[in-house]
Each structure stands twice: as C-alpha cells, then as structure tokens.
N, C-alpha and C positions, 0 to 999 in steps of 0.2 A: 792611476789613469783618470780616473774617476773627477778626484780633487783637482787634477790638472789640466782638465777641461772644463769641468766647472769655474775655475779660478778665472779664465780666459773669460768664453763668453758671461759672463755674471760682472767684467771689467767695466763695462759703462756703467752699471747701476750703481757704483762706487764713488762716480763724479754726480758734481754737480750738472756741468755742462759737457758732451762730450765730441769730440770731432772725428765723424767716421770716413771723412777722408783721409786718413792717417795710416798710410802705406804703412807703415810700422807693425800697426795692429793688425792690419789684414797680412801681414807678412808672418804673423808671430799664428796665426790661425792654419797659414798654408802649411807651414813647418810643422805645426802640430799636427793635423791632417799627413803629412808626407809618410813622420814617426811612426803613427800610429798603421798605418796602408804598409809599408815595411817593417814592422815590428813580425821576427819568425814568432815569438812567443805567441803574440795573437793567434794567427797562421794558424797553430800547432792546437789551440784549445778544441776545436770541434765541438764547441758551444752554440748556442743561440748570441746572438750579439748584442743583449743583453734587455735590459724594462724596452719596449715596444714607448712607454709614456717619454723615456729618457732618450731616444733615440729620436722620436718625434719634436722633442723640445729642442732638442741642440741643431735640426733640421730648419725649425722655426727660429732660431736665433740665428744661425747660418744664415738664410735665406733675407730676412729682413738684416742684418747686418751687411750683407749685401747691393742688396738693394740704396741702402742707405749712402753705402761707399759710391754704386755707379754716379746714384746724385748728387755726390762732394757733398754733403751735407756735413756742413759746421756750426760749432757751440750750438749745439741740439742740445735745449733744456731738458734734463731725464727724470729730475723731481720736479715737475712742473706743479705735482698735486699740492704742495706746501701753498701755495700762491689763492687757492680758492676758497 
C-alpha cells in the first residue's frame, strides 16, 4: 500500500515538466483513494492509520495536486532548480 501510494503521488517529480490537468492522473488517484476506503482488510486492522508525518504529506500532495488540476495548470516545470 505504502509503495503504491508513494509510486502515484511522487509521479510528477519524475518528469521534467508535468501537466496536472491530466484527468488521467487525477483519475488514477480517485481510484486509489476508492480501493483504499473499500479495502475490508483495512476496515478490519483496528490500528492507528498510520506516521501522522505520512499521512500529513500525502494530504499536502493531495491538496496542492489539487489545486493545480482546478488551474489546468500545464508543462509545469518540476526541476526548475537545475536552471539557477
């Protein structure tokens, strides 16, 4: 679960340039999110829902991934820093 969320949102920092108007990708995030809210297995653990830091981060990538999409924001440069 772990790696398969990470894998997702960690996906723009992968490109150079990335377009988060790309129904695709927010479509591949909704589905994960669905799995995950449906999975009995989770359901069933009666655990804490896991690092508070890890949980925070994917809420932060969520939300500004988000955000990005309502703006149609395209070829968003992600390594900008090489350039300075």
């Amino acid at each position: 679960m772990f790696h398969e969320m990470l894998s997702l949102f960690t996906q723009p920092f992968h490109e150079e340039e990335f377009d988060f108007s790309d129904d695709i990708f927010f479509g591949q995030i909704s589905d994960l999110g669905s799995k995950y809210m449906k999975s009995s297995e989770l359901k069933n653990m009666n655990g804490n829902r896991g690092s508070k830091h890890f949980i925070y981060i994917n809420r932060t990538f969520f939300g500004l991934y988000n955000l990005m999409h309502d703006l149609k924001g395209k070829e968003i440069r992600i390594n900008n820093y090489k350039n300075l």
